[in-house]
C-alpha positions as CSV (number, residue, x, y, z in Angstrom):
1,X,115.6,96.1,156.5
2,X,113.0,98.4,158.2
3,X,110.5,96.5,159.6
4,X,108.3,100.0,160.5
5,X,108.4,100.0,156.8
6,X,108.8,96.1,155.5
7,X,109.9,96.3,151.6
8,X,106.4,94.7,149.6
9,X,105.7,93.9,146.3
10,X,102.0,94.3,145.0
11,X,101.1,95.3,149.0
12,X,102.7,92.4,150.2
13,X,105.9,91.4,152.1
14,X,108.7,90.9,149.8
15,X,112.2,91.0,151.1
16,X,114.3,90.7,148.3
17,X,117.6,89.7,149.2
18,X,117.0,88.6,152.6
19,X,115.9,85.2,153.9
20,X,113.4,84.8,156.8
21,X,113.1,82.1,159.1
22,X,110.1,80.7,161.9
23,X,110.9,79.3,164.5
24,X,108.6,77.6,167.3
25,X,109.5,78.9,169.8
26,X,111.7,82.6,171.4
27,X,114.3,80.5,172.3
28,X,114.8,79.1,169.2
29,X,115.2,82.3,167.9
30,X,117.6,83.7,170.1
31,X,120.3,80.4,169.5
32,X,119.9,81.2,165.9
33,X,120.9,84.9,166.3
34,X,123.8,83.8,167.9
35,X,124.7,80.8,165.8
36,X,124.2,83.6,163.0
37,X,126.3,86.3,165.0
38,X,129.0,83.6,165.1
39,X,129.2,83.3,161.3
40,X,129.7,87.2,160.8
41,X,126.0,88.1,160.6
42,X,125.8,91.8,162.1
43,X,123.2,92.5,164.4
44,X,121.9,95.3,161.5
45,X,121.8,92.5,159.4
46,X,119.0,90.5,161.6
47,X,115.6,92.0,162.1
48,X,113.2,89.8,164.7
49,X,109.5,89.6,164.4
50,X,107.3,88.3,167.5
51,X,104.2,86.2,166.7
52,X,101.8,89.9,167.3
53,X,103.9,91.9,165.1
54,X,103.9,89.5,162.1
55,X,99.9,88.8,162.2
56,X,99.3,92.6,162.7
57,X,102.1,92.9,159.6
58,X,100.3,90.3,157.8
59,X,96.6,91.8,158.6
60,X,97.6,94.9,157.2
61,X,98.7,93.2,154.2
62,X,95.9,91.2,153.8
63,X,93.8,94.1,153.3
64,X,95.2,96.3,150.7
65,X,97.3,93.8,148.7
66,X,96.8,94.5,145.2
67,X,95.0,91.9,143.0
68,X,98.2,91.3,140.9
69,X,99.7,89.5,144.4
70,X,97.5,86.8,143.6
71,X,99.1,86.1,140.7
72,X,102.9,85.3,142.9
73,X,103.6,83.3,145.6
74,X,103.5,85.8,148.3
75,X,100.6,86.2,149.6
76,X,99.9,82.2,149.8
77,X,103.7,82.8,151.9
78,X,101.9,86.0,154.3
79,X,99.1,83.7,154.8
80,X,101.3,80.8,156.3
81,X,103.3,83.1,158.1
82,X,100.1,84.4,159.6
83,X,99.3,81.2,160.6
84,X,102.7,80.3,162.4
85,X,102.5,83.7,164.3
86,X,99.1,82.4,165.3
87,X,100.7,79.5,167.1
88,X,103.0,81.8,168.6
89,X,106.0,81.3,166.2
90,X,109.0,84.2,166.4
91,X,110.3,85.1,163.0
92,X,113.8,86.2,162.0
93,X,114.6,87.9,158.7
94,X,118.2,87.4,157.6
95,X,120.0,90.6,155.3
96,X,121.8,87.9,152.5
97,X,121.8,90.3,149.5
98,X,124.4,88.1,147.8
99,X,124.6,84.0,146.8
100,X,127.1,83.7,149.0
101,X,125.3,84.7,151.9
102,X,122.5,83.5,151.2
103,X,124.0,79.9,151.0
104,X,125.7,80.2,154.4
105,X,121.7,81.0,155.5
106,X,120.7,78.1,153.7
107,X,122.9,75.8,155.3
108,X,122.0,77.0,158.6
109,X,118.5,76.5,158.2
110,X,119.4,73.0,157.4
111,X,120.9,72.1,160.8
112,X,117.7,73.8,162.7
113,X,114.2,72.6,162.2
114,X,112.5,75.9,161.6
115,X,108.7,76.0,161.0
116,X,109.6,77.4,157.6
117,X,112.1,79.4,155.9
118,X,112.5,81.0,152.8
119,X,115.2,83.4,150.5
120,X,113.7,85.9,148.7
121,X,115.4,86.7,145.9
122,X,114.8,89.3,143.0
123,X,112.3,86.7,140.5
124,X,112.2,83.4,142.6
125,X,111.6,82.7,146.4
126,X,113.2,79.7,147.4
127,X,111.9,77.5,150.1
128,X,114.6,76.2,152.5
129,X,112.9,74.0,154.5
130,X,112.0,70.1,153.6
131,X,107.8,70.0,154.2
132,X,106.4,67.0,155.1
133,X,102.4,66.5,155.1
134,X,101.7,68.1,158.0
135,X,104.7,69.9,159.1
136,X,103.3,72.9,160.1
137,X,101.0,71.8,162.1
138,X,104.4,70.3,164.0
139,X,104.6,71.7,167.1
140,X,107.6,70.9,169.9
């Protein structure tokens, strides 16, 4: 994935086939790449947002997203990712075209507490993480 050219649906981010991840915090982020370079995950196959490039992504988005967005779950997904990049949250999008990968993803976001993380695939985004009331707000 390109992030100088993120793949959208309707004007808004839509990875499909890839998975991303926020964490709280940089150093999060950077024991997940390599916990994720451990389990054969290329470094092609990770692409790292900071807090300031997902908001301006998101900002962008926000302003010439199509009115059929609306209708999915993606823009209600840019808008909380806009707000975890507000409170300074790093974001790691994972290439995991296929089910097998992607499961290997998912089961790594299950021993992490990210701030959220979902798989996009090609008619369903999947959310990976268990939300409590409140849990973004969470802050460590």
């Amino acid at each position: 994935m390109d992030k100088t050219n993120p793949p959208t649906t309707f004007g808004v981010f839509k990875p499909v086939g890839h998975t991303l991840i926020a964490f709280y915090t940089e150093a999060e982020l950077q024991a997940a790449v390599k916990s994720l370079s451990t389990q054969g995950f290329s470094p092609s196959s990770l692409v790292h947002y900071t807090a300031a490039e997902m908001k301006r992504q998101v900002d962008a988005e926000l302003l010439t997203a199509s009115p059929l967005a609306t209708f999915g779950y993606e823009l209600d997904l840019i808008r909380e990712h806009k707000a975890l990049a507000e409170r300074g949250c790093s974001f790691l999008v994972v290439d995991a075209p296929t089910d097998i990968l992607a499961d290997r993803v998912a089961d790594f976001v299950r021993t992490v507490k990210p701030a959220t993380a979902q798989h996009y695939g090609r008619f369903m985004i999947e959310d990976l993480t268990e939300k409590s009331p409140g849990r973004m707000g969470e802050t460590q």
